[in-house]
N, C-alpha and C positions, 0 to 999 in steps of 0.2 A: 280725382283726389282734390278736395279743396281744403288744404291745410289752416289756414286765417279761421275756417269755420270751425274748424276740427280743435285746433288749438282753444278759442273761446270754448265751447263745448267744456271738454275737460276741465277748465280752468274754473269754468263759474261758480257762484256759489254753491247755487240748487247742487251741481255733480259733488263740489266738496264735502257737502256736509252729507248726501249719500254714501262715499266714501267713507265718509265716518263713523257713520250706523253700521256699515259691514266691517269694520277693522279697515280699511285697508288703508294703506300709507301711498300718498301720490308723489311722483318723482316725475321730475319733469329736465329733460337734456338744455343743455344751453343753445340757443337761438343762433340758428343757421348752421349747426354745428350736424351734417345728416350723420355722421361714423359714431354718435353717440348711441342710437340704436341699433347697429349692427351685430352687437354682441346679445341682444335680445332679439330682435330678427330670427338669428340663426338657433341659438335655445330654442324656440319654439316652433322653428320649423321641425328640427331634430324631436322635438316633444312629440308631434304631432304624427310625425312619419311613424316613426319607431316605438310607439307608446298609444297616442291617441285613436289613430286608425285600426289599430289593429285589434281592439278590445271592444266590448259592446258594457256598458254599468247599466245596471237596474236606476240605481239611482245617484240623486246628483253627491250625495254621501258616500257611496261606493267609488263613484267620480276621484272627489277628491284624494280619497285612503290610497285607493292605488295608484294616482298620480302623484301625491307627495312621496309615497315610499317609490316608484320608479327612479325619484329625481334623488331622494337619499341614496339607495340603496347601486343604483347602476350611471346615472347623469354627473352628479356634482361629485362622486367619489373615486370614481374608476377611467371616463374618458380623458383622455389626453385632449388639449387643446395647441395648436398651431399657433395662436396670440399668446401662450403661454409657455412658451420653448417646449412645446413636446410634453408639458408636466399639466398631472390630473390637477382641476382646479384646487383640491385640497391643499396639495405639497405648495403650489405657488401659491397660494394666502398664508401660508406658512411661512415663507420664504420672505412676504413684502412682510409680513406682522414683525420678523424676525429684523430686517433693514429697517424698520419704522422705531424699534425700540433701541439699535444703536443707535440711529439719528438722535432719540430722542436724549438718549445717555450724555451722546456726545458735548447736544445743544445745552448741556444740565452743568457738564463738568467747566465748558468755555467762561 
């Protein structure tokens, strides 16, 4: 794994502005920080195991349909998470949105 190469790679222009032709939005962890990816690590292990392996797509359009609806439908609404006291990611982004809009009352009314 050579990281230094890996990091340029991603970062350059030529990848950004492909990135851009395809929609896609680059996010990038802070530096030296490895637990930033962990929470993506494991998504896509879990993806892979229990969703990707076990399907055959015609094509990469079928690909996608049935792995966004996997992640609606069974991943991001129903599994419980252990980084999340036990609660489906739904209910805790509900829970921080719900602390993030007293904070923000609070910081309004001081």
């Amino acid at each position: 794994m050579h990281r230094p190469v890996e990091l340029a790679e991603y970062t350059s222009e030529s990848f950004q502005q492909l990135c851009g032709r395809w929609g896609v939005v680059q996010s990038m962890g802070r530096v030296g920080s490895a637990l930033d990816n962990a929470a993506a690590e494991s998504f896509h292990s879990v993806l892979k195991v229990e969703h990707i392996h076990r399907h055959t797509f015609a094509t990469r359009t079928e690909a996608r349909l049935k792995t966004a609806t996997w992640i609606a439908d069974f991943y991001n609404t129903k599994r419980r998470h252990s980084a999340a006291g036990g609660k489906p990611p739904v209910e805790f982004e509900r829970i921080i949105q719900e602390a993030r809009a007293r904070t923000h009352q609070e910081g309004r009314a001081a």
